[in-house]
Backbone as JSON, one array per atom type, in Angstrom:
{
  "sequence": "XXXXXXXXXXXXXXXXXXXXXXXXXXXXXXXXXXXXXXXXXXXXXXXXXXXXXXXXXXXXXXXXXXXXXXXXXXXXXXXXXXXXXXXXXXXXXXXXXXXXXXXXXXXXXXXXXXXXXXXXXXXXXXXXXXXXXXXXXXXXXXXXXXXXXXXXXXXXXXXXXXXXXXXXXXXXXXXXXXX",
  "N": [[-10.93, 33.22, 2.35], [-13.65, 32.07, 3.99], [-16.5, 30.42, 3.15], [-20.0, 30.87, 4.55], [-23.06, 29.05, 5.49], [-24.91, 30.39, 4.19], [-24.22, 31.1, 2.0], [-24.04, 31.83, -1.69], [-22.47, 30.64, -3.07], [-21.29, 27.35, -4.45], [-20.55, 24.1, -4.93], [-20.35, 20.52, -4.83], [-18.44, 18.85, -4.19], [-15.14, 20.11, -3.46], [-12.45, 19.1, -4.81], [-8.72, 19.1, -4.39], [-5.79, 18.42, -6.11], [-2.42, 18.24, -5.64], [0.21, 18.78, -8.12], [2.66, 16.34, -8.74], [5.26, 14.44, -8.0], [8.55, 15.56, -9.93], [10.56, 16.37, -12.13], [13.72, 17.94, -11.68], [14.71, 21.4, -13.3], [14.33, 23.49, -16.0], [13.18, 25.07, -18.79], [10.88, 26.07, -15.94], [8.0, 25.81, -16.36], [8.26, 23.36, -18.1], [8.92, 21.02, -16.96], [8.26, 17.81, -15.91], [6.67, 14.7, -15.41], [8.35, 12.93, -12.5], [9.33, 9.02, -12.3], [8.43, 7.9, -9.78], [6.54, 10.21, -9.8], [4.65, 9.56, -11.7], [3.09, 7.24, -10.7], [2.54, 8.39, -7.99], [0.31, 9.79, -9.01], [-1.08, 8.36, -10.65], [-2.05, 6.64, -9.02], [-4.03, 8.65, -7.1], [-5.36, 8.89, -9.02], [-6.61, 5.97, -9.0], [-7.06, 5.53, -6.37], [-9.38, 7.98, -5.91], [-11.03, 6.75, -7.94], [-11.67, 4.15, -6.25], [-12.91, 5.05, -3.79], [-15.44, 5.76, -5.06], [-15.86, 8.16, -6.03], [-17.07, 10.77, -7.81], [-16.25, 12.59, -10.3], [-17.05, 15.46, -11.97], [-15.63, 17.42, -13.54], [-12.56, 18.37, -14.5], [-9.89, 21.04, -13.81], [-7.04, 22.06, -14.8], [-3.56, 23.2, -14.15], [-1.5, 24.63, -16.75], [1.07, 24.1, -16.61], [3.43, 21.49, -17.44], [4.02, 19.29, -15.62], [1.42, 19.37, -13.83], [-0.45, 19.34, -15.64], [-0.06, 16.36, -16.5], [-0.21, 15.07, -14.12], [-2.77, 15.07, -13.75], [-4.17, 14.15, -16.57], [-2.62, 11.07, -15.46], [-4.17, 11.01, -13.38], [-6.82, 11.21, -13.79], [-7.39, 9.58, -15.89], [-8.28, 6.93, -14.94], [-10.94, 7.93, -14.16], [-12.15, 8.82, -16.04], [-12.96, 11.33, -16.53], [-12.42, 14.06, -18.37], [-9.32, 16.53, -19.4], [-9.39, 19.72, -18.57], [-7.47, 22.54, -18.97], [-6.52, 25.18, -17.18], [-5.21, 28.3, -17.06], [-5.36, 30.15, -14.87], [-4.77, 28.31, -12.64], [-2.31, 28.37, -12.65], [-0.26, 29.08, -10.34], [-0.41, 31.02, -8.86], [-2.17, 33.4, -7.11], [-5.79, 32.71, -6.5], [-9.71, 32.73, -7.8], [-11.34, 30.4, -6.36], [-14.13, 30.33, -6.34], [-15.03, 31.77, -8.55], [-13.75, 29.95, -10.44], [-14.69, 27.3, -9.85], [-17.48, 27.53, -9.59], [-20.89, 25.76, -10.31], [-20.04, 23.5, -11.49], [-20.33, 21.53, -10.6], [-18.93, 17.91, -9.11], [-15.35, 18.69, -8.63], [-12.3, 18.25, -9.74], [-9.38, 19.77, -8.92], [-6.1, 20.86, -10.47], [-2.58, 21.69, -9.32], [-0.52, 24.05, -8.06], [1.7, 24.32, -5.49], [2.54, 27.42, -3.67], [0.1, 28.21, -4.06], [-2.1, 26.15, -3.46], [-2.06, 25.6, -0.82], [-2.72, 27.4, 0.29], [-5.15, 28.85, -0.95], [-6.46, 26.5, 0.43], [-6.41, 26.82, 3.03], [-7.68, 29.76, 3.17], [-10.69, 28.68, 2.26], [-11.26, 26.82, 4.53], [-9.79, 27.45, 6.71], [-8.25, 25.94, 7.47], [-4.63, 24.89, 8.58], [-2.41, 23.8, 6.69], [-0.32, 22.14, 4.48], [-0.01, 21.13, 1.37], [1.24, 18.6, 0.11], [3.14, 17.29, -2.32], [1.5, 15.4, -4.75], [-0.21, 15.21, -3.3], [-4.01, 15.2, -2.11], [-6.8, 16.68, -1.36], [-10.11, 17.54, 0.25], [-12.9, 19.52, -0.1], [-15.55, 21.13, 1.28], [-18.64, 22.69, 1.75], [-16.91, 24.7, 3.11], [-15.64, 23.13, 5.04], [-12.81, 21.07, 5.98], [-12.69, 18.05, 4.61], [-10.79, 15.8, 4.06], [-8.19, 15.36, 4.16], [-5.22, 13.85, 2.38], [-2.12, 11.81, 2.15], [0.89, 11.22, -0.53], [1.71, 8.28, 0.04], [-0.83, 7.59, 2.04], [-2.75, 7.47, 0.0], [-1.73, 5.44, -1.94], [-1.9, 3.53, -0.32], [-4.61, 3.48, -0.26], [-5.76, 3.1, -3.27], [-3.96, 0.61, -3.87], [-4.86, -0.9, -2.36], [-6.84, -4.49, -0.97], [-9.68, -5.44, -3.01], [-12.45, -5.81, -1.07], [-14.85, -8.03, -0.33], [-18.24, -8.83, 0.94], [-16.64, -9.2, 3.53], [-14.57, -10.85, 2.8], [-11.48, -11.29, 1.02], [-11.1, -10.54, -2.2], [-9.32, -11.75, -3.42], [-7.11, -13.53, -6.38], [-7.25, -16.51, -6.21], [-3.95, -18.53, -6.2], [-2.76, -16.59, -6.35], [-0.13, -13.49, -4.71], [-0.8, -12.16, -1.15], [-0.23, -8.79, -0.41], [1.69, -9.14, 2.37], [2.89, -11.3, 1.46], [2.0, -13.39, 1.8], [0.56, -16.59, 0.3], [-2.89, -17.47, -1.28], [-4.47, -20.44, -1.27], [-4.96, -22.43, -4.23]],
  "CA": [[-12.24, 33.27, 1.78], [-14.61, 31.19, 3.73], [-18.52, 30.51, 2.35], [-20.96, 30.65, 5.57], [-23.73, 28.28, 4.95], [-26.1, 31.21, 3.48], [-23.7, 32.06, 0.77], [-24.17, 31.56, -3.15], [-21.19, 29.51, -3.34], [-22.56, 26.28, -4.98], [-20.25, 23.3, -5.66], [-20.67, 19.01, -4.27], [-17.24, 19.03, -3.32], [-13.95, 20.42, -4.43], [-11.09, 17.86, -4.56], [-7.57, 19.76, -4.68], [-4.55, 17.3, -6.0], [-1.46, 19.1, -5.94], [0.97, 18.15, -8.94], [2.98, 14.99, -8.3], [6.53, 15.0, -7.93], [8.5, 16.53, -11.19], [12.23, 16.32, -12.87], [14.4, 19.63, -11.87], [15.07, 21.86, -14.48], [14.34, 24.74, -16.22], [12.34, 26.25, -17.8], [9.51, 25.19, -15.11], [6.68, 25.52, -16.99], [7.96, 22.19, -18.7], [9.2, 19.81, -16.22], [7.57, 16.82, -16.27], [6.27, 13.72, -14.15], [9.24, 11.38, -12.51], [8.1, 7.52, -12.54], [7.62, 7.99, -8.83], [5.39, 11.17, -9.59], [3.49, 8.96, -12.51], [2.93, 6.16, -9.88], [1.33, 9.08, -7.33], [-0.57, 10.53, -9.98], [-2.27, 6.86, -10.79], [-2.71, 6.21, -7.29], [-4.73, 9.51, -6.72], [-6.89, 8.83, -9.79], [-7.1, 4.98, -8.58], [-7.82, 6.25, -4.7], [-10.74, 8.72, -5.74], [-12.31, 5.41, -7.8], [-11.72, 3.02, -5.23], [-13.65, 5.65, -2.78], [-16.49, 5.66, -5.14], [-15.98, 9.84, -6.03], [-17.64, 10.79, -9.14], [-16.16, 14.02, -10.47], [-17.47, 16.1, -13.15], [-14.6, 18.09, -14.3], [-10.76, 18.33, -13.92], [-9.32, 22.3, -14.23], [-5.48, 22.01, -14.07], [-2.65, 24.4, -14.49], [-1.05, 24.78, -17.54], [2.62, 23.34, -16.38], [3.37, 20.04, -17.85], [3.75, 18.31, -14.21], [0.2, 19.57, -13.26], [-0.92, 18.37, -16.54], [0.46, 15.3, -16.43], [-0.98, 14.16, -13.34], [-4.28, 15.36, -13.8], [-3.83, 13.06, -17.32], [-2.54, 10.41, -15.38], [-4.84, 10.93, -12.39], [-8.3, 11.43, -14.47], [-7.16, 8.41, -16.63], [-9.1, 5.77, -14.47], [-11.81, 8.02, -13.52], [-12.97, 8.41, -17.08], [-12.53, 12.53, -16.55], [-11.7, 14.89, -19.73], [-8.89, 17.43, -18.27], [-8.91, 21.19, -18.73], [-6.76, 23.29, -18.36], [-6.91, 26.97, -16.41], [-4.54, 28.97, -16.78], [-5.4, 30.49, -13.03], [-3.95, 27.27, -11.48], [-0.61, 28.33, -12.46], [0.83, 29.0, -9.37], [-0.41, 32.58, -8.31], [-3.38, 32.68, -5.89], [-7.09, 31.98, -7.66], [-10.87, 32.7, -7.32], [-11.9, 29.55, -6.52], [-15.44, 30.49, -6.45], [-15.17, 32.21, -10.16], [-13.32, 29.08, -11.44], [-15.43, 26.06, -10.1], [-19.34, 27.46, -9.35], [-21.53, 24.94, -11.34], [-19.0, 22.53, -12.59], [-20.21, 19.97, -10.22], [-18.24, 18.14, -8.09], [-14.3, 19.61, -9.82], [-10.84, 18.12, -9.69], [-8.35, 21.02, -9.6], [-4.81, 20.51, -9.83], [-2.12, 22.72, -9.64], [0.79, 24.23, -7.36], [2.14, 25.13, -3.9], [2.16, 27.85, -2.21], [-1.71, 28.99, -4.03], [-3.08, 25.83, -2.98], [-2.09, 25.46, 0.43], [-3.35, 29.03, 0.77], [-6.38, 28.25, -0.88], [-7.34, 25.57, 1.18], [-6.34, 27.75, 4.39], [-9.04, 30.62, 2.83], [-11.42, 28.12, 2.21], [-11.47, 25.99, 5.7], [-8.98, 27.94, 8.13], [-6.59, 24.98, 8.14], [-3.26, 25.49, 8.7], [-2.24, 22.37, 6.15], [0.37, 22.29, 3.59], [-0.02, 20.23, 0.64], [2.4, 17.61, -0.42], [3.74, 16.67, -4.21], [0.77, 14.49, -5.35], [-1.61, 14.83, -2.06], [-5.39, 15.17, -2.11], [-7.96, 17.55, -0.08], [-11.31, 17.38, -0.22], [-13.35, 20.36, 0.77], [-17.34, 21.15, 1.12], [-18.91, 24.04, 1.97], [-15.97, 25.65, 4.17], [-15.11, 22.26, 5.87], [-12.18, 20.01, 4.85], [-13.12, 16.48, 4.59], [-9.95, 14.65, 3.86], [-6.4, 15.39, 3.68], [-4.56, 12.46, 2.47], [-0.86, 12.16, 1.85], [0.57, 10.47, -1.69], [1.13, 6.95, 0.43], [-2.34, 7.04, 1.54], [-3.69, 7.58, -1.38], [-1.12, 4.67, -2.56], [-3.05, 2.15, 0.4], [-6.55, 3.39, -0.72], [-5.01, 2.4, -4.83], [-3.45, -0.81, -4.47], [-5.41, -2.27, -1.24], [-7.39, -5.36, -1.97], [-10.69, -5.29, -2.71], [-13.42, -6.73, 0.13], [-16.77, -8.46, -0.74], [-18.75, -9.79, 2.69], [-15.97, -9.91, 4.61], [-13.74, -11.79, 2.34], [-10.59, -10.61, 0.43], [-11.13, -11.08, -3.44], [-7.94, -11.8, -4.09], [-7.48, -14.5, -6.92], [-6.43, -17.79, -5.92], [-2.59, -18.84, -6.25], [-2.28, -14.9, -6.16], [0.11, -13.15, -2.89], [-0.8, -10.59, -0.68], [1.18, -7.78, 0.24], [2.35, -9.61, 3.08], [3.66, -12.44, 0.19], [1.09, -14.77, 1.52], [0.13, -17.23, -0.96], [-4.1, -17.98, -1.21], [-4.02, -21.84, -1.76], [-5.24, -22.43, -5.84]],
  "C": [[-13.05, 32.12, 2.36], [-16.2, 31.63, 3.41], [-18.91, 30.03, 3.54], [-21.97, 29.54, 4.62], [-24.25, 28.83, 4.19], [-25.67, 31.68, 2.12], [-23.92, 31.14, -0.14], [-23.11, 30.28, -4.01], [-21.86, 28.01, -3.18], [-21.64, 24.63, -5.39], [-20.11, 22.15, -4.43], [-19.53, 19.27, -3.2], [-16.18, 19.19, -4.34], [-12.96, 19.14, -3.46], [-9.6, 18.62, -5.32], [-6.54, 18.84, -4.8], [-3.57, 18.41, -6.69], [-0.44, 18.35, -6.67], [2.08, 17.12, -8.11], [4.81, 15.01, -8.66], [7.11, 15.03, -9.3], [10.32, 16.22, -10.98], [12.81, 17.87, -12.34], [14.32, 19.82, -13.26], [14.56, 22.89, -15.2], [14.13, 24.36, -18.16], [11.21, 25.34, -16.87], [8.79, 24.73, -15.32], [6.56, 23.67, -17.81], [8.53, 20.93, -18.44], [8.07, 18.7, -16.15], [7.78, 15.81, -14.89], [8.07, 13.23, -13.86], [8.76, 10.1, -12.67], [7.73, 7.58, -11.03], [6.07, 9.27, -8.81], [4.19, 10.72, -10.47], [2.5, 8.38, -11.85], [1.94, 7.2, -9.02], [0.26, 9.51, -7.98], [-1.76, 9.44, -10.26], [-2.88, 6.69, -9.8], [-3.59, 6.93, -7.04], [-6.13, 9.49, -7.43], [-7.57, 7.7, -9.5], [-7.83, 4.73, -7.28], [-9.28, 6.7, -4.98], [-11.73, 7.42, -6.51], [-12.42, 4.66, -7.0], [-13.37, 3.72, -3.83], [-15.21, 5.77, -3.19], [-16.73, 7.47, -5.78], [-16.32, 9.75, -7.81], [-17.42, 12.62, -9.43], [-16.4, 14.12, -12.44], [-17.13, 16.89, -13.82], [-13.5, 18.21, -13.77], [-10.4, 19.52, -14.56], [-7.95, 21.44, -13.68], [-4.59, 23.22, -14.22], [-2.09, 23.54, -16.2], [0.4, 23.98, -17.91], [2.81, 22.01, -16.8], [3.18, 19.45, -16.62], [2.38, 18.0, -13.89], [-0.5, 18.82, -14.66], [-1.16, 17.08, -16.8], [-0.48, 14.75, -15.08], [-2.23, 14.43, -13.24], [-4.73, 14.23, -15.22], [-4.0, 11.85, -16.53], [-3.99, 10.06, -14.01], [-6.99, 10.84, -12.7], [-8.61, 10.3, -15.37], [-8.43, 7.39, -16.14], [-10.34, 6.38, -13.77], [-12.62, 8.13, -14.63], [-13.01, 10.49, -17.19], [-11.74, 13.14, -17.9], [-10.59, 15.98, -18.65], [-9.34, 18.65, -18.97], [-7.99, 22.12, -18.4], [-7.06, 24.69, -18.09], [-6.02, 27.3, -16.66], [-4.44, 29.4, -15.28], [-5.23, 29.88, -11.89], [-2.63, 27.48, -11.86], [0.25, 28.53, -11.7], [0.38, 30.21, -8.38], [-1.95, 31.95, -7.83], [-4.91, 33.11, -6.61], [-8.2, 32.44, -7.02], [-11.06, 31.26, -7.14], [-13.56, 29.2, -6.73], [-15.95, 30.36, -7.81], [-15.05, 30.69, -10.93], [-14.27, 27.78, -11.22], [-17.05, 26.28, -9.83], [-20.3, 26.94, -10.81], [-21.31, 24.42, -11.8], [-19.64, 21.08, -11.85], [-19.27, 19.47, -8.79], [-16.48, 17.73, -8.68], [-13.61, 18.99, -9.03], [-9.91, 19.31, -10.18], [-7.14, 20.18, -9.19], [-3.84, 21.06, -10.57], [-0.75, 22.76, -8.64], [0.74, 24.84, -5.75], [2.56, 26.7, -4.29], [0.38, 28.07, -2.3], [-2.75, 27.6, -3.55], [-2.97, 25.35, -1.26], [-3.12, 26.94, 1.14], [-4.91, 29.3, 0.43], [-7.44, 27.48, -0.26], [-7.39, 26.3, 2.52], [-7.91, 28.7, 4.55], [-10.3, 29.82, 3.19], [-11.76, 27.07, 3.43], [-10.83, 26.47, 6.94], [-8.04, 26.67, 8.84], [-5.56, 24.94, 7.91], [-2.83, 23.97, 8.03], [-1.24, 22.65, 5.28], [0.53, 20.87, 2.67], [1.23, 19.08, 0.14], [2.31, 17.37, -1.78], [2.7, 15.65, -3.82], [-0.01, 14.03, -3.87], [-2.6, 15.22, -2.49], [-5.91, 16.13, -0.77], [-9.25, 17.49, -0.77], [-12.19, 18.61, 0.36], [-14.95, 20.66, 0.55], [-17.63, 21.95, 2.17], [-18.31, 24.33, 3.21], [-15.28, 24.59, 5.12], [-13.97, 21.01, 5.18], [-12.35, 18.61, 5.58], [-12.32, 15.65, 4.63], [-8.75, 15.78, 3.78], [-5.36, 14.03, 3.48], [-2.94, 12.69, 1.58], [-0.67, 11.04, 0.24], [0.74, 8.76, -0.91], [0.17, 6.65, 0.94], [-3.17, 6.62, 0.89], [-3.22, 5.8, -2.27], [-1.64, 3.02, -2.14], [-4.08, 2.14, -0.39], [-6.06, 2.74, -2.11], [-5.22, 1.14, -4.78], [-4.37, -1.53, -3.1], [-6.21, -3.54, -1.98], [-8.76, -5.57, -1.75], [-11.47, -6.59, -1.69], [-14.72, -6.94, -0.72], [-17.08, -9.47, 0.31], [-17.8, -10.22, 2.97], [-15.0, -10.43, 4.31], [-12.77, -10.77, 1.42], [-10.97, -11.27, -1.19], [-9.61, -11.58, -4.4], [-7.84, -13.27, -5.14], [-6.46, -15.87, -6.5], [-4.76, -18.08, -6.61], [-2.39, -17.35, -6.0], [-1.31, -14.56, -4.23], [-0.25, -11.96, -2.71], [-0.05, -10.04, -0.46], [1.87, -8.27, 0.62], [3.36, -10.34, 2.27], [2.96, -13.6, 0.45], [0.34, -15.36, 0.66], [-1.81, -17.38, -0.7], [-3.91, -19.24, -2.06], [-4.98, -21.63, -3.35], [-6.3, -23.14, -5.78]]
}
């Protein structure tokens, strides 16, 4: 499904985060985050503030996982979630579900959103446990993996040039800033 420029299809930008890695087990529907899939899930919601993204609604699936990181991922953006049912796994209008929401956090499951994003841009991409896409009218903008997302998160903020980091504090590296 792509939208030519001329078409009716109306939204800022869609941002696709695919649920964040998840406990085996059975039944599906109610597997849940791991602490590494919490950790991506923060990162993704701490990434899109760091970038400055201002979204105006979060559809998710129904599945605890997808729940869960849309929760944990909407947490620091200030985002209410919703849930869809039609992110549960099977393949979606995306048109139907986000025209006029703004610019929409979905998040949901493999294989419908790799296939989704394919429809919608013609890229041959496959999502990762707790990655990000960004897409606008028919073009994808970003694909970022969950340790990208984990740089953009925890990097340290810049102001003119300078690292804000607080005195006695270490950087990554473990270098100390004198006190």
């Amino acid at each position: 499904m792509h939208f030519p420029a001329e078409s009716h299809y109306s939204f800022r930008m869609l941002w696709m985060l695919r649920h964040a890695d998840a406990a085996d087990g059975l039944p599906d529907s109610e597997r849940p985050l791991t602490t590494r899939g919490v950790a991506q899930a923060e990162n993704a919601g701490r990434a899109l503030e760091r970038l400055g993204v201002r979204i105006d609604a979060c559809l998710c699936s129904p599945k605890l996982r997808a729940l869960q990181t849309a929760q944990h991922a909407c947490a620091s953006l200030g985002v209410e979630v919703t849930i869809e049912r039609r992110l549960s796994g099977e393949p979606f209008d995306v048109e139907a579900l986000v025209t006029g929401l703004g610019e929409v956090l979905i998040v949901g499951h493999d294989p419908s959103f790799s296939l989704t994003l394919h429809d919608l841009t013609g890229a041959q991409a496959r999502m990762r446990k707790g990655g990000l896409a960004a897409v606008d009218k028919g073009e994808l903008i970003t694909l970022l993996r969950p340790n990208e997302l984990a740089a953009i998160a925890l990097r340290e903020p810049v102001v003119a040039g300078r690292l804000t980091r607080p005195a006695g504090s270490a950087s990554p590296d473990g270098e100390r800033r004198p006190a």
